[in-house]
N, C-alpha and C positions, 0 to 999 in steps of 0.2 A: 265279332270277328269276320263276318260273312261279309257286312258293309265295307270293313276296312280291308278284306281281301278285295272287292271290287275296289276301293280305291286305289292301290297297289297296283292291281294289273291293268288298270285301265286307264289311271291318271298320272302316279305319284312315279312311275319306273315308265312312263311315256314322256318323255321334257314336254314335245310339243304343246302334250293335253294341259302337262304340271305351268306350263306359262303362260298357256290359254286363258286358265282359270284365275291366277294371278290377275291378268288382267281384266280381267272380266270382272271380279270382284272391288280390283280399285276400280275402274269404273265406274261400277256402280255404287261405290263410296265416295265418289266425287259429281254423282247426282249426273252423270255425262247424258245426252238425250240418246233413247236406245237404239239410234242408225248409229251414233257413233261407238258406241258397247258394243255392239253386233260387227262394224267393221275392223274395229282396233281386236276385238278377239280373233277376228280370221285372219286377221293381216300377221296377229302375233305368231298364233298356229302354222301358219303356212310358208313363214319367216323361217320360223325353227326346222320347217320339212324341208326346205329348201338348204338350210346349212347343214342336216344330217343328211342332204344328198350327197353336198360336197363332199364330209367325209367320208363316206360309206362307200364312195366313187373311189376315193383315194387306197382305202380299206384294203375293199375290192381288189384294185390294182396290183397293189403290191405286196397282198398276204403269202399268192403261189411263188412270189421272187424271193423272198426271202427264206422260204420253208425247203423254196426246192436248195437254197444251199447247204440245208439239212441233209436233204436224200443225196444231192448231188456226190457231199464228200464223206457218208456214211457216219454222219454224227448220233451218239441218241443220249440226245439232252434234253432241258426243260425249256419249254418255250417262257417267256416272259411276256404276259399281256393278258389284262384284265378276264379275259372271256374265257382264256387257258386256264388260269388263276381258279374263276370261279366253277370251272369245271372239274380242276382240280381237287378243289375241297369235295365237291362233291362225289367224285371220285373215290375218297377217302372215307367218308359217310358211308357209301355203298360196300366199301369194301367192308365194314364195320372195321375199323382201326379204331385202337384202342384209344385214341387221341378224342375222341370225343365221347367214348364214356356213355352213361346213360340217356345224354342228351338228344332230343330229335332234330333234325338240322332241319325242320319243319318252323322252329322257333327262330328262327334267323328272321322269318318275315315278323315274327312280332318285339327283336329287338331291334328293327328298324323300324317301328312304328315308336316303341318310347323313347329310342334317339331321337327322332326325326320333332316328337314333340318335347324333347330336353330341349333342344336347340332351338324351339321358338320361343320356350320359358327362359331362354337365358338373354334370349336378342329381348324379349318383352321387359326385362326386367334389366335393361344398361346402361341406368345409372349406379347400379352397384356391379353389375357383370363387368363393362366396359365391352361389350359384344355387339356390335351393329351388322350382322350380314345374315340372313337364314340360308341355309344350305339347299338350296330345290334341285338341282340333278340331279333326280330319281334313280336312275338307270345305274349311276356311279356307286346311287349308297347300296344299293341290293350288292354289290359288286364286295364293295370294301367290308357291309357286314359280317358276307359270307369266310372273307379272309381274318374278319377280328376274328369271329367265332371259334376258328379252329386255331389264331393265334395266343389269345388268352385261354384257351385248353388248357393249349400246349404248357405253356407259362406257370398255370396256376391249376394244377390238377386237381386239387381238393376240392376243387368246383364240377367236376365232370357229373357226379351223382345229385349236384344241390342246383335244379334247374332256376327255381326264382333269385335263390344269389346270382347264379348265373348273368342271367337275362339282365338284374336291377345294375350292376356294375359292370356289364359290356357296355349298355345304355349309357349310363355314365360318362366311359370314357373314349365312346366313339360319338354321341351328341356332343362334349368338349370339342374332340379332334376336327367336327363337321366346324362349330360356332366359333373355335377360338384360328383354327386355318382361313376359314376363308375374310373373317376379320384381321386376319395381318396382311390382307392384300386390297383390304379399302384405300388405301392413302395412294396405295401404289396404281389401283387401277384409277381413282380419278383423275391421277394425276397426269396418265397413259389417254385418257379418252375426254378429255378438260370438261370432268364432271356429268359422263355421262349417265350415274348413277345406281353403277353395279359392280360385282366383286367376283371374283373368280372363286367357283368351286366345285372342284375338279380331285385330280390323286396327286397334284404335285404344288399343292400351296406351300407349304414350309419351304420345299427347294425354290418356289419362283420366290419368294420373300427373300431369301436367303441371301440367292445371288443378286438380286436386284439392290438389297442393300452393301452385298460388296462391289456390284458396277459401283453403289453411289459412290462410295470408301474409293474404290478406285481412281473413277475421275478425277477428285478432289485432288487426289497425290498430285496426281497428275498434273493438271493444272497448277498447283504449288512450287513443282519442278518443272513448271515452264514449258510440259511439253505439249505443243500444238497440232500433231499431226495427224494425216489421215485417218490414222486408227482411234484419236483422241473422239472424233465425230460422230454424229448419229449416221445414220448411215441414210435418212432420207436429206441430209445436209452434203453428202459428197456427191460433186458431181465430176463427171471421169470425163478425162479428154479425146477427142479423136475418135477411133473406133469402137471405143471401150463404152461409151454412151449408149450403148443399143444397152446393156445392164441395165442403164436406168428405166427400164422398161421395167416394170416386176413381172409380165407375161413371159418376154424372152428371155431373161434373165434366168427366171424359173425352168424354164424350156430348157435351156442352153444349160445350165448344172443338175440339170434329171438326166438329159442323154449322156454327159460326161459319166458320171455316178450311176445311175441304174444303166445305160448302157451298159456299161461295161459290166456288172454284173451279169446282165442276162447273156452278153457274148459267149461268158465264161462258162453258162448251164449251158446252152445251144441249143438249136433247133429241135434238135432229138429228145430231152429232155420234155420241152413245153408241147411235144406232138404227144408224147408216151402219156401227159395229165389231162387231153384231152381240151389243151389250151387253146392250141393251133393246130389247121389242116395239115397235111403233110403238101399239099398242093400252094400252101399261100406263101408269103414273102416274107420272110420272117428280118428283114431290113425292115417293112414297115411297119411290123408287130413289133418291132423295138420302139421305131420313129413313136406311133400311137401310144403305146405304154407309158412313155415317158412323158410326151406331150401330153398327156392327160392328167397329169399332177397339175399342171400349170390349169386345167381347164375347170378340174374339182374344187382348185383353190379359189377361184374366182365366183365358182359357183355357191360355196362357202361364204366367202366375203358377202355376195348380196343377199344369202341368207340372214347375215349381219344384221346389215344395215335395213332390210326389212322389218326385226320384231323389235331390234334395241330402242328405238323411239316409243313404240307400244307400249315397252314394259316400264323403262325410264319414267312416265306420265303415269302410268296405271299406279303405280306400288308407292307412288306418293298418296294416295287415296285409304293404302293399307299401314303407311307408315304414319300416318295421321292419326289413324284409327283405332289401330292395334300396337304397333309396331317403334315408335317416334325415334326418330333419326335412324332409323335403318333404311338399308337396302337388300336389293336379293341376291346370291350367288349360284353363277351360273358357268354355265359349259366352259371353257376353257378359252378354244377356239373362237367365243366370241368378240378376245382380245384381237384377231387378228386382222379388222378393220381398221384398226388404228395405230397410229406411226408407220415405221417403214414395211408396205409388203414383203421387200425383200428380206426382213425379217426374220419372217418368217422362212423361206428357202434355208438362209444362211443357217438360222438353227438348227435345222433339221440335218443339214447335212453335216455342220461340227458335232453334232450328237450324236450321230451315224459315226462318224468315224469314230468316237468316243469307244462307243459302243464294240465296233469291229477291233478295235486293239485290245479290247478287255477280253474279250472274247477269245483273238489269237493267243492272248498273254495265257489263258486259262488252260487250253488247249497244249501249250509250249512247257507248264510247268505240270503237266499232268495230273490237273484238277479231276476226281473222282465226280465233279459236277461239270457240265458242258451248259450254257447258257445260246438259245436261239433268241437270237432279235425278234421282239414284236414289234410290228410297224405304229401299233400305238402309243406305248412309250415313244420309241426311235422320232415320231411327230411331234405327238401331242405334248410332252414333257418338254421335249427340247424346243420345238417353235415358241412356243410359251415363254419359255425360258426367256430367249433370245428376244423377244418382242420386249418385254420389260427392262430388262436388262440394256441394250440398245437407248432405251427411254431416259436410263439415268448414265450409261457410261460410255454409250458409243459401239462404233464397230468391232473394237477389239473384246468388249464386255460381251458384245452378242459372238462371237466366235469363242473364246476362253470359257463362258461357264456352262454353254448347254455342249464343248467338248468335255469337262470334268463331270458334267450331268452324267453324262454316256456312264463313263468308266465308272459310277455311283451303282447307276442302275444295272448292269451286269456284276460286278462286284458283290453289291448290295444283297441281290438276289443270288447270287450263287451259293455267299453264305447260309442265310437264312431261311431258303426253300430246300439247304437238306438241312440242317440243324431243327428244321421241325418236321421234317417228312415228306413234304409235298412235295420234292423234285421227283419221288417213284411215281407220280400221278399225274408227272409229264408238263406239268405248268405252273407258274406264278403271278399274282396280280404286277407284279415288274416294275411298276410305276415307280418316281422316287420315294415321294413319302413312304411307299411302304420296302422300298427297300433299302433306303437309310432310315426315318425318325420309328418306324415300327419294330426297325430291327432291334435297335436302341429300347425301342417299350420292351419290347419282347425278354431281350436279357435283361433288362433291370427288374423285371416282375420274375423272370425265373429264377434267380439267383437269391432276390430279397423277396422274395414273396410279397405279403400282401403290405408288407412295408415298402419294396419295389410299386406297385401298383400306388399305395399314398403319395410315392412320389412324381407319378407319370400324372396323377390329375390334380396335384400341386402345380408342377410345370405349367401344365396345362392351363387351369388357373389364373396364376401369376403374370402368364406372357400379356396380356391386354391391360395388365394393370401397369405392367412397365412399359406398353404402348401409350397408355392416357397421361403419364405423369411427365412425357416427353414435350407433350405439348396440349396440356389442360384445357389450354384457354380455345384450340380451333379444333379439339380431339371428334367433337360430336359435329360443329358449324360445318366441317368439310364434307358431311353428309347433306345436314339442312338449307344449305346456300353454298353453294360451290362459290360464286361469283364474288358473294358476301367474305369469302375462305381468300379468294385469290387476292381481295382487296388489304385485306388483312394480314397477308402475308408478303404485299408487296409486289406480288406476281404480273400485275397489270398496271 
């Protein structure tokens, strides 16, 4: 336990360390001479510090703007977002609530250690699993453990006093949710990055799968009814005429729809507001404390992007060495945001802000019908969900796919959460992991295991199960090749 707590807090809930090593291991499974293991690990490392600057920059930015429209209109809700989330439960631990029973929330770090190794025995063994991706964002699983834990409680109380069931069947069905999520987004991300040899895994796999296969569904109509228009397009395929061209910038673009949008929010707190948080002097110009504020989404994101583009090639080469070795015909899954070097930047913007707005309706709507629950936006969902969304999505259906589904994302994710963080408690402890997956497909686990019990439960890691068998039988014959030869995949599919 001592060992594996050092791996934990030093590697496995560190990405940078957990990619480092990745690489470094294929590597040296691929016999590389050791300046080049030495520089392909710090490039990877330093890759990944470089894109958690980006967002952490972003974070940063925009956590007192959205919070202060907590205080500003005297709301007291739940925040939505992983780190509220996980404070939450443990919040609730603390408080000793009756929701978790005998149990020590001390054991959370050791059902993410037999998830974490489900999830390699299931990728290891895919020719019967049908599982190609391992789940390595550290940082995320500590996050969602901590939210299974108190959700199968919740669920299934009979479990509160019997900690090894406990632990043996959270493992279970949160090493599935890690192996069989971030494998329904292989086909979609190489198809997103023409094979650059990784899979998204993040809190909102199921949602991006979801939508991405209704952009496809969408287009397709589309096209079949002839319709050709701008909105049918990807959106790095339109190009705008006249004045409207500066968009095609992703830099000003991004500029130019943060001042519209978070300007106007922060108009609306005011100067008085960001001096009272100790945000701004009373002396400085709170015009350019907007101008900066806002223009530094655009500066984060870019900072992001070359974070990207820094460790993706490291890891791409490295994990064929582990895929060889251990692993065959797999890949890794990784942060989210890795997706947003590729296709259109503005993608990314656009989602972010149709899932903003998503969000702000669900939110007024909740408020309007005088919901006993009140939902704050976290900036991490209201991003990271939604840009994602729209990046993919975009991939397979165009402009209108990336506006439509990370705006229904929105309304998922406050919805979602409004229900389910008080129907098990945690909106009194002020927050919820938000994200989609856990505020629609866990919602979903959640009542089906309460209601049927541990026959609910057979059926959520049936589900679970089942989905990558009905991924393999769609297309047998390139199901695994699309990992092992992209090129060999595109020939065969006609693509080139």
């Amino acid at each position: 336990m001592a060992a594996w707590q050092f791996f934990v807090n030093n590697i496995l809930t560190k990405p940078q360390y957990m990619i480092g090593l990745i690489v470094l291991i294929g590597y040296l499974l691929l016999r590389k001479p050791w300046y080049d293991t030495l520089g392909g690990t710090i490039k990877a490392i330093v890759g990944y510090m470089i894109l958690s600057t980006g967002s952490g920059g972003m974070i940063a930015t925009f956590k007192p703007i959205l919070y202060g429209l907590n205080d500003r209109f005297g709301l007291n809700a739940a925040v939505i977002d992983p780190y509220f989330g996980q404070n939450a439960v443990q919040a609730g631990v603390d408080a000793g609530d009756a929701i978790v029973g005998g149990n020590a929330f001390s054991q959370v770090m050791i059902l993410m250690a037999i998830a974490f190794v489900a999830n390699i025995i299931l990728v290891r063994f895919n020719r019967i699993t049908k599982l190609r991706a391992v789940f390595t964002t550290g940082n995320v699983q500590i996050q969602q453990a901590s939210t299974a834990f108190w959700l199968i409680l919740f669920a299934l109380p009979v479990l509160r006093d019997k900690p090894t069931h406990t632990l043996v069947i959270m493992a279970i069905v949160l090493g599935l949710y890690w192996a069989v999520g971030s494998n329904l987004l292989v086909g979609y991300a190489q198809n997103l990055t023409d094979g650059a040899g990784f899979s998204i895994a993040h809190q909102q796999m199921f949602g991006v799968a979801l939508f991405t296969y209704l952009a496809e569904k969408m287009h397709k109509a589309d096209e079949k009814k002839g319709k050709k228009g701008v909105f049918s397009k990807k959106i790095e395929d339109i190009s705008l005429p006249g004045w409207m061209s500066i968009f095609n910038d992703n830099m000003v673009c991004t500029g130019i729809l943060m001042l519209i949008f978070f300007g106007t929010i922060l108009a609306l707190l005011g100067k008085d507001y960001f001096v009272s948080i100790e945000q701004l002097k009373p002396e400085a110009s709170f015009f350019f404390y907007v101008l900066t504020s806002c223009l530094s989404f655009a500066a984060n994101l870019a900072i992001l992007q070359l974070g990207v583009r820094t460790f993706v090639a490291e890891l791409t080469v490295s994990f064929q060495g582990i895929s060889n070795a251990f692993l065959p015909s797999a890949v890794p899954g990784v942060d989210c945001a890795v997706s947003y070097s590729f296709g259109s930047p503005n993608a990314v913007t656009i989602g972010f802000l149709a899932g903003a707005t998503g969000q702000i309706l669900a939110i007024l709507t909740l408020i309007l019908v005088g919901s006993p629950t009140i939902i704050i936006a976290g900036f991490i969902p209201m991003f990271f969900d939604n840009a994602t969304i729209a990046v993919f999505a975009n991939s397979k259906g165009g402009l209108k796919a990336a506006i439509l589904f990370p705006f229904l994302a929105g309304l998922c994710q406050v919805f979602g959460s409004a229900f389910i963080a008080t129907h098990v408690g945690l909106v009194k402890y002020g927050g919820y992991l938000g994200m989609w997956d856990w505020s629609v497909l866990w919602s979903g686990f959640t009542l089906t295991m309460e209601f049927l019990g541990f026959a609910g439960l057979g059926l959520v890691i049936i589900f679970l199960v089942v989905l990558p068998q009905i991924q393999y039988r769609r297309d047998k014959e390139h199901y695994f090749l699309i990992t092992e030869d992209y090129e060999e995949y595109k020939k065969q599919k006609g693509l080139i």
